[in-house]
Backbone bond lengths (Angstrom), bond angles and torsions (degrees), N, CA, C in turn:
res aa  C-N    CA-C-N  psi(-1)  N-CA   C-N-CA  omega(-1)  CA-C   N-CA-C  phi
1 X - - - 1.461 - - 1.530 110.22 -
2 X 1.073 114.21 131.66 1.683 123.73 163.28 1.488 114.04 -22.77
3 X 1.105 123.40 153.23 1.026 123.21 -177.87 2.026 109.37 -135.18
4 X 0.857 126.40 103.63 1.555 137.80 -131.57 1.977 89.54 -128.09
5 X 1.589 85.66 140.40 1.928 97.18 -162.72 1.740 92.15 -131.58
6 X 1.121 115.52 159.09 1.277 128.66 166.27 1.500 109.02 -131.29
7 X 1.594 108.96 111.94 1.075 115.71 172.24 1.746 137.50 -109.61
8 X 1.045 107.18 120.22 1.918 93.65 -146.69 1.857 91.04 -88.10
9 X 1.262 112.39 160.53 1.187 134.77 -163.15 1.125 120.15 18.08
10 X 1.938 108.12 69.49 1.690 128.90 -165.13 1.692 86.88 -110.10
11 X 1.408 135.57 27.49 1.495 100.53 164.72 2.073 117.53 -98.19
12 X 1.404 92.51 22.84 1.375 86.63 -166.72 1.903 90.51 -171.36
13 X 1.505 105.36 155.97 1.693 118.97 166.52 1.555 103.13 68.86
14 X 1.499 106.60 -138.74 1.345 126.03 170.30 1.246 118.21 -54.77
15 X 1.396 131.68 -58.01 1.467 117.95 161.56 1.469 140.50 -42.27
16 X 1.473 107.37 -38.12 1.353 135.44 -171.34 1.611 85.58 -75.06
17 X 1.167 136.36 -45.59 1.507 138.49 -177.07 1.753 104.94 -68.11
18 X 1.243 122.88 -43.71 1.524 119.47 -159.82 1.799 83.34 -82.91
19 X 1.079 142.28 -40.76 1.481 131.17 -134.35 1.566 76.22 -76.13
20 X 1.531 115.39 -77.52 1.846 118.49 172.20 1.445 115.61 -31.27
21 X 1.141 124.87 -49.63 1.717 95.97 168.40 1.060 126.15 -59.38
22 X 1.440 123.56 -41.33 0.996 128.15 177.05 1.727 131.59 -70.15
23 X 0.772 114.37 -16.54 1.989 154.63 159.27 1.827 89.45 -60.75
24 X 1.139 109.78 -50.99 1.758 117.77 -170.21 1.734 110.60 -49.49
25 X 1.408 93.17 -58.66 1.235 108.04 175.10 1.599 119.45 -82.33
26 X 1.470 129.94 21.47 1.449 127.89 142.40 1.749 83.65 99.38
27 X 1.468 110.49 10.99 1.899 88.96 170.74 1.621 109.51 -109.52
28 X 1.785 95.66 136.56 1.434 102.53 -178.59 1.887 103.33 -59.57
29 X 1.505 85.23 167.35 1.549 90.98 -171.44 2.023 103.44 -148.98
30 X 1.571 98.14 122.70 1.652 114.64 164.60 1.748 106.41 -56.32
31 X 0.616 120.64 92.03 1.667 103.29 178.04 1.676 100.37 -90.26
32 X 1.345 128.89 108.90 1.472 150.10 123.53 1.567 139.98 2.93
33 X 1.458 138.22 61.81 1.222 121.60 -165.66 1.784 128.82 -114.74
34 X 0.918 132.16 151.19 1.588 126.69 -166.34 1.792 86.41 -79.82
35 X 1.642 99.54 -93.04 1.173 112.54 -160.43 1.436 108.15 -98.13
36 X 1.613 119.06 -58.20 1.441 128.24 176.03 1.457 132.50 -54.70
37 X 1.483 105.40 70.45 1.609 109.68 -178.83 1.679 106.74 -72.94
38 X 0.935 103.29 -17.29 2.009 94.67 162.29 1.063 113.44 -61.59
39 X 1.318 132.74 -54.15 1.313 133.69 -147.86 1.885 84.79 -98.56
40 X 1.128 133.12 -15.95 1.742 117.48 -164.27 2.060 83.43 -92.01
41 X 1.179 120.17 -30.14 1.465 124.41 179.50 1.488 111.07 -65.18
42 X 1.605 116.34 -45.80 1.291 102.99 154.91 1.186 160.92 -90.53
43 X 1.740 97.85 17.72 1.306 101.03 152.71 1.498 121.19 -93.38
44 X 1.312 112.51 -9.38 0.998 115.16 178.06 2.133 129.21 -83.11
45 X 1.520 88.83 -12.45 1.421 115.70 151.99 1.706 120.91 -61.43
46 X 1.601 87.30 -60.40 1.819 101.60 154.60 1.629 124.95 -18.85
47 X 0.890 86.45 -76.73 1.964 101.91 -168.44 1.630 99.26 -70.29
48 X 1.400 128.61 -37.97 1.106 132.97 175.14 1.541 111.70 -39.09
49 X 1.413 93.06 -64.32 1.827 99.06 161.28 1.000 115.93 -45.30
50 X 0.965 134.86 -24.86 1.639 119.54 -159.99 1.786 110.99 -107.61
51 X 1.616 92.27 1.62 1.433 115.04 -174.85 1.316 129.50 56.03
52 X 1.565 106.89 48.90 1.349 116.62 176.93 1.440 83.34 -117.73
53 X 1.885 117.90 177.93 1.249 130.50 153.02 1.602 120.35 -101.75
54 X 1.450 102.84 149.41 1.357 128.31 -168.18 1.571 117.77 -133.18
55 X 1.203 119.88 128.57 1.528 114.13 167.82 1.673 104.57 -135.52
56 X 1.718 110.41 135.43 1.300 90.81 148.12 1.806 140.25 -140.74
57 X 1.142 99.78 175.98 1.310 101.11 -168.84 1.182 113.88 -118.91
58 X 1.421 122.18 150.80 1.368 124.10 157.46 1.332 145.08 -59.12
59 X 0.923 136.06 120.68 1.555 148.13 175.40 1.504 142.46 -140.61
60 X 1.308 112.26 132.18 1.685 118.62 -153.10 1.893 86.17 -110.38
61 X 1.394 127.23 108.81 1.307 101.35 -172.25 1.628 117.60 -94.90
62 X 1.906 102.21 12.59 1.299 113.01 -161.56 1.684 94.93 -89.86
63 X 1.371 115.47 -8.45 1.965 111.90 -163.78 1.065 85.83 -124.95
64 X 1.463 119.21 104.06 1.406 105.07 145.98 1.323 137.81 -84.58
65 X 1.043 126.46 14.85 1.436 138.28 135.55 1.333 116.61 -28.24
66 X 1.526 122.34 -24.90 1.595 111.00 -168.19 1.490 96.55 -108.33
67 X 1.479 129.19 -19.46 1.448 136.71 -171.83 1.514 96.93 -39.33
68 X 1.454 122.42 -62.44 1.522 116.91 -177.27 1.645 121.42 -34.11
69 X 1.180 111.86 -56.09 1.761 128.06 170.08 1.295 97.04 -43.51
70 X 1.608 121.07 -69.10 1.467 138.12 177.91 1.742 113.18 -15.73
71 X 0.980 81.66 -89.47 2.101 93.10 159.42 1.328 137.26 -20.17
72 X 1.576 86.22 -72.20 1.400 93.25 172.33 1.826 114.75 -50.58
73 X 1.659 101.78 -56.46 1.295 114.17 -171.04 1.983 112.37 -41.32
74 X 1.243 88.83 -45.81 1.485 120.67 -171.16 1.804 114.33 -49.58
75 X 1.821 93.11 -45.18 1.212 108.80 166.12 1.710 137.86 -52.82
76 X 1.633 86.88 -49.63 1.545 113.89 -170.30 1.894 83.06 -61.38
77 X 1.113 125.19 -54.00 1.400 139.80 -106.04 2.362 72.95 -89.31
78 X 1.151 96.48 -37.33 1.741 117.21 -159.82 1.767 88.08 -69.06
79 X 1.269 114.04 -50.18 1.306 92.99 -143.61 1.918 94.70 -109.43
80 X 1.148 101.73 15.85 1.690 115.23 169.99 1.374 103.03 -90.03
81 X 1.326 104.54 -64.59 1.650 108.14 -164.89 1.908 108.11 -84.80
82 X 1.553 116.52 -32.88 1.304 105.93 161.46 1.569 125.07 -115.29
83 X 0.868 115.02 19.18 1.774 129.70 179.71 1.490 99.02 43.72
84 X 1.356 104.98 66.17 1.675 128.49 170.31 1.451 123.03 -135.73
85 X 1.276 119.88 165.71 1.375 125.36 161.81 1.255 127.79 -125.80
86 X 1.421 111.99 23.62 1.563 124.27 -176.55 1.329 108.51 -153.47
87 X 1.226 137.70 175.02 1.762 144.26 169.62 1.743 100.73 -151.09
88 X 1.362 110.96 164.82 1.149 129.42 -132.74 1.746 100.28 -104.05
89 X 1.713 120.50 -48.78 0.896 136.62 -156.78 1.698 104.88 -136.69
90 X 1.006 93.28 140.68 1.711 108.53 171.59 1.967 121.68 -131.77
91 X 1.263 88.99 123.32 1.686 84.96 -161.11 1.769 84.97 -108.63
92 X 1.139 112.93 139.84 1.559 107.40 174.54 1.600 98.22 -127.49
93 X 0.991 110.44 104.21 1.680 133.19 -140.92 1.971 93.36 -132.38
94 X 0.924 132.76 -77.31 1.373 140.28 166.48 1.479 116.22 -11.43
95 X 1.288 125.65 108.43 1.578 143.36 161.88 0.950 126.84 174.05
96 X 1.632 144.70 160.66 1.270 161.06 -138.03 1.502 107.90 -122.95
97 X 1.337 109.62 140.93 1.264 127.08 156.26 1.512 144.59 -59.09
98 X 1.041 141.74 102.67 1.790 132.28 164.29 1.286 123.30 -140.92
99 X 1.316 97.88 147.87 1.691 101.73 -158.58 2.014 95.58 -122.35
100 X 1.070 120.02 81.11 1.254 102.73 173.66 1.345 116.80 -131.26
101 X 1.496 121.76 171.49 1.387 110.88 179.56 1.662 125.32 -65.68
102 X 1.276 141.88 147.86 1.254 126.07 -179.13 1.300 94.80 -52.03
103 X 1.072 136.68 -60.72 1.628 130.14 -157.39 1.352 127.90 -56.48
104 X 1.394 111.71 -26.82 1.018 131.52 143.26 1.180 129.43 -68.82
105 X 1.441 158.10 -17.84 1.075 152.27 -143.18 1.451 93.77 -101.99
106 X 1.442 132.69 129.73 1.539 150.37 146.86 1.513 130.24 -43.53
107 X 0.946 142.34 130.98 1.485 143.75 140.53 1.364 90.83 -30.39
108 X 1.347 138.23 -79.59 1.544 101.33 -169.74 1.312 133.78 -55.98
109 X 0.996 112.41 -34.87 1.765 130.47 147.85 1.542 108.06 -9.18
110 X 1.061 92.80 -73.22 1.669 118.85 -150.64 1.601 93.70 -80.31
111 X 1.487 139.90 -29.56 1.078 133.61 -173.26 1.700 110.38 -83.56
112 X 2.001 99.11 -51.58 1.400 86.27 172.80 1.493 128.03 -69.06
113 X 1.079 122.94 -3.56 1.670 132.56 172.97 1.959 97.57 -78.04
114 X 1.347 135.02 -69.70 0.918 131.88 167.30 1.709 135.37 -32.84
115 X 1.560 96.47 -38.60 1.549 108.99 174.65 1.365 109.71 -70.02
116 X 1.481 115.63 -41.56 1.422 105.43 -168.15 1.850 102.71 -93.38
117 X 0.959 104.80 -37.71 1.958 95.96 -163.60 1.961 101.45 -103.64
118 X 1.110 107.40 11.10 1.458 97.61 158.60 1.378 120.63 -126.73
119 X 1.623 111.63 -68.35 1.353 118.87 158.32 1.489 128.28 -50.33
120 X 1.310 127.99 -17.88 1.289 118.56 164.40 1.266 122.24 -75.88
121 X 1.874 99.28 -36.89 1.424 93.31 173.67 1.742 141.28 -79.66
122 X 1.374 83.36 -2.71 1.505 103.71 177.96 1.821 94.96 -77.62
123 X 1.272 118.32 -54.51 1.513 103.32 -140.48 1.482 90.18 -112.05
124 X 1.278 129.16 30.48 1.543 137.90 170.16 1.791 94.67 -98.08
125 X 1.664 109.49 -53.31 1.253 116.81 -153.47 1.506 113.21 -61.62
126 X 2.343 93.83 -32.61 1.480 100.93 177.38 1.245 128.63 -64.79
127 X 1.808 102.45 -35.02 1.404 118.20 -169.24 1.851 102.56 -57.47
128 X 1.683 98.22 -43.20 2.028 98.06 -177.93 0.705 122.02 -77.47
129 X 2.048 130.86 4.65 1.240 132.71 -169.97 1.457 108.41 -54.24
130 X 1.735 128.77 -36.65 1.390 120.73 -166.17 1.448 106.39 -72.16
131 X 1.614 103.44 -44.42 1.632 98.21 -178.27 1.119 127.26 -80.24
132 X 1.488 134.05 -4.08 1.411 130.35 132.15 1.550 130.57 -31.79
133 X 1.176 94.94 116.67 1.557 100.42 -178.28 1.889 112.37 -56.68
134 X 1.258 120.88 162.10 1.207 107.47 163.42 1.536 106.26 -85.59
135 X 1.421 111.09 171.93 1.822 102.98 -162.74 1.315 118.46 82.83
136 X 1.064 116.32 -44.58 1.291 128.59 -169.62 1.713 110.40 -62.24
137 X 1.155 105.27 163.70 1.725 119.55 -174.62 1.767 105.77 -132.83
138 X 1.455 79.74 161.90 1.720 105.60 -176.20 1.269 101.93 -130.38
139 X 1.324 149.59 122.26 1.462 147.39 123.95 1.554 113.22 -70.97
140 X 1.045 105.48 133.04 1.650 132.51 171.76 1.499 126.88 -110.89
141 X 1.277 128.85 122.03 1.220 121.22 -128.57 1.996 89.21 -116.66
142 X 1.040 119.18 110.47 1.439 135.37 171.57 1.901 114.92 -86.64
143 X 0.928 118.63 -167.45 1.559 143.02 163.68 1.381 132.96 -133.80
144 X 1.220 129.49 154.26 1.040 132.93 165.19 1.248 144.06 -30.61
145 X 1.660 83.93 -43.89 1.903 133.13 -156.74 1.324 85.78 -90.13
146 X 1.544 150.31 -12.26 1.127 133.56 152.14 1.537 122.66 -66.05
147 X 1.382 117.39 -27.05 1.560 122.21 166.37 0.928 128.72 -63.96
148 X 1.829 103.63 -65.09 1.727 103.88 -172.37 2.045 88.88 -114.97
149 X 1.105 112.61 -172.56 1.400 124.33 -159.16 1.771 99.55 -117.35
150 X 1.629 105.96 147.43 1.674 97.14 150.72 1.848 90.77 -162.32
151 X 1.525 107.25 137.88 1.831 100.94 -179.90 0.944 106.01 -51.50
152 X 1.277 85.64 144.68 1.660 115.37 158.43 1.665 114.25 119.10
153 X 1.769 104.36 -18.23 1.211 106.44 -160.31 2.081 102.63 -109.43
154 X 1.134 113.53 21.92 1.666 131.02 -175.86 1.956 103.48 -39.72
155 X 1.487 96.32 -42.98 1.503 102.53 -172.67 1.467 116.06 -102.34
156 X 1.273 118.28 -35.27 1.549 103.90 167.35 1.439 107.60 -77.33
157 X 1.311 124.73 -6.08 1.556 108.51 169.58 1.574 121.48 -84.35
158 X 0.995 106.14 -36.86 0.967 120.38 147.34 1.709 150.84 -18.79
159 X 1.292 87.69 -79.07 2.029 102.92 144.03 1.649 120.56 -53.99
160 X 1.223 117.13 -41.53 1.555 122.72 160.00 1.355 128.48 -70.99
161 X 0.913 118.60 24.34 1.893 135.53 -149.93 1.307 80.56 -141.23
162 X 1.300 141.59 -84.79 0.966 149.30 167.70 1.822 127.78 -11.27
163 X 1.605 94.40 -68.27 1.193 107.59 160.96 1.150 133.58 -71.01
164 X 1.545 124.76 -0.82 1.509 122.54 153.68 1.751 116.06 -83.66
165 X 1.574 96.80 -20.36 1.421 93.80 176.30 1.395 118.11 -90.14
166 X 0.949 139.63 -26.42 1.632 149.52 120.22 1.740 117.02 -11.07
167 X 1.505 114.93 -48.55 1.753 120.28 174.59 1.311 110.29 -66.50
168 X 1.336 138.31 -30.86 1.567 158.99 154.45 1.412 101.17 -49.78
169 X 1.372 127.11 -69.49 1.454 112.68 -166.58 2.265 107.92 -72.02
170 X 1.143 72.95 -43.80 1.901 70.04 178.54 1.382 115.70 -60.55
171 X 1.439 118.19 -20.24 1.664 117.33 -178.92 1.795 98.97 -78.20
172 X 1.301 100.54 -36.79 1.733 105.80 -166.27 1.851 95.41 -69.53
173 X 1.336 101.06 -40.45 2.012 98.96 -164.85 2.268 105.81 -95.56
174 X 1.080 94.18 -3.78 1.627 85.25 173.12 1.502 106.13 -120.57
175 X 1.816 110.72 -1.94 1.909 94.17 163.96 1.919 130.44 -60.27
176 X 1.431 101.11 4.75 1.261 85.77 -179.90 1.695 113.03 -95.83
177 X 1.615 106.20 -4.35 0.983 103.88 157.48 1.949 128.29 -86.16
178 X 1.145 106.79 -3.32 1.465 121.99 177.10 1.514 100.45 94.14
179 X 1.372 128.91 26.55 1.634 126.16 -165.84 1.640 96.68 -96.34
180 X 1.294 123.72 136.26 1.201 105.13 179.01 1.900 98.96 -125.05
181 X 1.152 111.84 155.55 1.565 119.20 -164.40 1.727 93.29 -144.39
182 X 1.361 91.28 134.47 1.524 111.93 -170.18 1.726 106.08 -151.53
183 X 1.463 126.88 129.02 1.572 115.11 -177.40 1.717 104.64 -110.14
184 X 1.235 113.71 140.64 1.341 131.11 174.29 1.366 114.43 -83.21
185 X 0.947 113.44 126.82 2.009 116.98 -176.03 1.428 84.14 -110.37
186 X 1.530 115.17 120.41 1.582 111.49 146.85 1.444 114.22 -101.65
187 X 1.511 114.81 129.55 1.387 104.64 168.16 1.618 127.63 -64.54
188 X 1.700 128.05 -128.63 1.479 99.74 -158.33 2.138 85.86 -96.96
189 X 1.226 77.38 146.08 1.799 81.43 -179.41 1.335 92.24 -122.74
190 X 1.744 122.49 159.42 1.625 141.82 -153.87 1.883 86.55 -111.00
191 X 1.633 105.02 79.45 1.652 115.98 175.16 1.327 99.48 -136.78
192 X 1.793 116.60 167.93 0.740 114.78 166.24 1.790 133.40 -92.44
193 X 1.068 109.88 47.06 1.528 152.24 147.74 1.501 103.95 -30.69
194 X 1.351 140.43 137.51 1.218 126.69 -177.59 1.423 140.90 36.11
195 X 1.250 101.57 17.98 1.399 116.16 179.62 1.550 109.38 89.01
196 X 1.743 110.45 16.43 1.536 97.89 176.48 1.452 126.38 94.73
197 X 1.437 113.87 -8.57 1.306 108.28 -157.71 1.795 107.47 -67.32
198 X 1.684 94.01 -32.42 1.468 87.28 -168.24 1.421 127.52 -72.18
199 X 1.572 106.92 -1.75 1.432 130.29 -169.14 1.601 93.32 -97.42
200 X 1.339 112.34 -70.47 1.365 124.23 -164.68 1.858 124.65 -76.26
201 X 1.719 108.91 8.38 1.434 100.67 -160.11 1.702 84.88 -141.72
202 X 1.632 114.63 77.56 1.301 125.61 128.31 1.486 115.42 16.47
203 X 1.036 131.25 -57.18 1.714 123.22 -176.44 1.606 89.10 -101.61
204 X 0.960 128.52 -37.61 1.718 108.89 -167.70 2.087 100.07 -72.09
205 X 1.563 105.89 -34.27 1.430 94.28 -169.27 2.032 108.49 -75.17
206 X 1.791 96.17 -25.83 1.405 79.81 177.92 1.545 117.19 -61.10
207 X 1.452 119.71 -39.22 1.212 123.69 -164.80 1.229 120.14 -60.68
208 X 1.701 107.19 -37.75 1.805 109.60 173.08 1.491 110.56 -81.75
209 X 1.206 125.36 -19.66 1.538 121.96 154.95 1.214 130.44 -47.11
210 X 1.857 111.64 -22.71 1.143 110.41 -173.73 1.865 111.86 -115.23
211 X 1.695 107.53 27.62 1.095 137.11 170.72 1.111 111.62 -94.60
212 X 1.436 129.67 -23.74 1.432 130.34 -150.22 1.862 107.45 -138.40
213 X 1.820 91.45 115.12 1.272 100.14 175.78 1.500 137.74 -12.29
214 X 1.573 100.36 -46.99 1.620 119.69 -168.37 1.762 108.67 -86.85
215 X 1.369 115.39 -9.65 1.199 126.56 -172.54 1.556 141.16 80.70
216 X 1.575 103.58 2.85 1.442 121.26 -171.16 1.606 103.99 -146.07
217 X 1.260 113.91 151.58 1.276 115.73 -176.66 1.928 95.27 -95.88
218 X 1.196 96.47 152.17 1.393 121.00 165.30 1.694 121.42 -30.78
219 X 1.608 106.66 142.25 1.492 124.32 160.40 1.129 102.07 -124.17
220 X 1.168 110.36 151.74 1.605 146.17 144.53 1.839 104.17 6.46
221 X 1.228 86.91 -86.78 1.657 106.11 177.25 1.433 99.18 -48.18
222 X 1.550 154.45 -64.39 1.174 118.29 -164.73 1.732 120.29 -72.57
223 X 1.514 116.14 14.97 1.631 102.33 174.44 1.632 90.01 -121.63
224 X 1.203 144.57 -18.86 1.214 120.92 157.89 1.481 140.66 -51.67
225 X 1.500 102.84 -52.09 1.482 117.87 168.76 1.735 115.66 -51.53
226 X 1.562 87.59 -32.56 1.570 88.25 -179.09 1.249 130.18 -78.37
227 X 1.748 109.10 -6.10 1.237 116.49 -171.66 1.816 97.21 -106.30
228 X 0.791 102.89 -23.09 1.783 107.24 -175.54 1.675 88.02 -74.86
229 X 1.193 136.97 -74.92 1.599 131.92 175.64 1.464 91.75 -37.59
230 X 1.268 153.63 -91.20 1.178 124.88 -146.14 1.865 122.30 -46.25
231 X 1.259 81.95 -54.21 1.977 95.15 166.35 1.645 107.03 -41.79
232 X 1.284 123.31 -19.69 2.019 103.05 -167.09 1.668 93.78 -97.08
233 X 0.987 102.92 159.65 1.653 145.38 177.00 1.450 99.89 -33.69
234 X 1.600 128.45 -37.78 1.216 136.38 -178.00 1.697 111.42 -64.78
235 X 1.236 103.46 -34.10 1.476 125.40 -174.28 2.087 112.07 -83.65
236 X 1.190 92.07 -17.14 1.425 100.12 -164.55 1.797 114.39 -52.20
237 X 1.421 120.13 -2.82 1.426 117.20 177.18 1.356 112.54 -136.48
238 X 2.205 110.02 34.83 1.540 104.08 145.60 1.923 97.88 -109.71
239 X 1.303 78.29 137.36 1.661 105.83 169.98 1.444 120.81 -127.84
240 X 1.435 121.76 158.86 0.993 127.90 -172.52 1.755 130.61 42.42
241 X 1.293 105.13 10.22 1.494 123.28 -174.62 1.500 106.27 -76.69
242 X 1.432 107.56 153.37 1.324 121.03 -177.86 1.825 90.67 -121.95
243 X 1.494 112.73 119.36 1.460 125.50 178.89 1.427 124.29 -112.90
244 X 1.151 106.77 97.50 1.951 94.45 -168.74 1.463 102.65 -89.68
245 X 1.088 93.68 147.44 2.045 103.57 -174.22 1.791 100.95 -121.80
246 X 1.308 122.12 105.27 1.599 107.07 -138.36 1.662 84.14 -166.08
247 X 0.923 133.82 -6.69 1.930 137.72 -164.61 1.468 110.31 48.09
248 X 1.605 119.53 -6.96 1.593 107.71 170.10 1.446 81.59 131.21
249 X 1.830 139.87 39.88 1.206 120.14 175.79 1.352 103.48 -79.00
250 X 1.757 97.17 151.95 1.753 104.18 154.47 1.597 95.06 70.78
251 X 1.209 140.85 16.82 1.882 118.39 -174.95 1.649 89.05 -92.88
């Protein structure tokens, strides 16, 4: 039987990378979108090629107010396109960028960073607990910038700090269903993530290139692939692990 993933904010970057790897290896894929249903449609054209199935749906992961709709939608969406009522994998991949000084940083700041990459992921993951298969896995998607430090980043590291300590308690309270949950830290990858800088700004990419063991900062492709290998059968007895995918930044 198929083996079917939900990946939240897969119409673009890092998500848009894991849904296609994972599409690679013959697993259907939820693809996830805020605003850009063009771009969540063409990845979902994507995988089509590649002759897996794809559907996607919309999702705001900062309101959970809409999670209820979410579900339901989620449901219809499972047992239309794969004549199911559950999926296999949950990637909670979806959140925003900011780089500011603590001293600067806002209560609104600090709430919309919290709404989307902590609290969503907490009470998205609960809301899918039924339609999660048992067996089934969750990756949770961390940073670097929770390990080692650089200004500006006090509050999105923060929220990712969080969410590794959160991947620990859900591995300890959903093993009795056999679900295992593990979060991926990618260090800085060349996306348009923060407005790009690390892709698009020549002195910022040499400089984090010259942070990192391997000598180049990150693409796309090395944190997708890496998350689809954690998801296969080979992977099935790390739990509760925190995995940074980073080429050796900052050690």
């Amino acid at each position: 039987m198929t083996k079917i993933a939900l990946v939240t904010g897969s119409s673009r970057g890092l998500g848009k990378n894991t849904a296609l790897a994972l599409a690679k290896k013959g697993v259907g894929v939820v693809v996830t979108y805020h605003s850009s249903e063009a771009e969540a449609n063409s990845v979902v054209a994507a995988i089509a090629e590649m002759g897996s199935k794809a559907v996607a749906l919309q999702l705001d992961t900062s309101n959970t107010k809409t999670f209820d709709s979410f579900a339901t939608n989620l449901k219809q969406a499972l047992q239309t396109t794969w004549q199911t009522e559950q999926f296999d994998f949950l990637v909670n991949n979806a959140g925003i960028g900011m780089n500011k000084p603590f001293a600067e940083t806002t209560e609104d700041d600090f709430d919309q960073l919290m709404n989307t990459q902590v609290k969503g992921v907490f009470f998205l993951t609960q809301k899918l607990l039924p339609v999660i298969k048992d067996g089934g896995r969750i990756v949770n998607l961390s940073s670097g910038l929770a390990r080692f430090t650089l200004p500006g980043y006090a509050a999105y590291a923060s929220t990712k700090g969080a969410i590794e300590v959160l991947t620990r308690y859900l591995a300890k309270e959903l093993g009795s269903r056999q679900i295992t949950v593990n979060v991926v830290a990618p260090g800085a990858i060349e996306t348009d993530f923060g407005g790009g800088a690390v892709r698009d700004n020549p002195e910022i990419n040499k400089f984090i290139a010259s942070q990192i063991a391997l000598g180049r900062v990150g693409v796309p492709d090395d944190i997708g692939g890496a998350i689809a290998s954690l998801l296969s059968d080979d992977n099935r007895w790390v739990n509760g692990q925190r995995i940074e995918v980073s080429g050796g930044q900052s050690l």
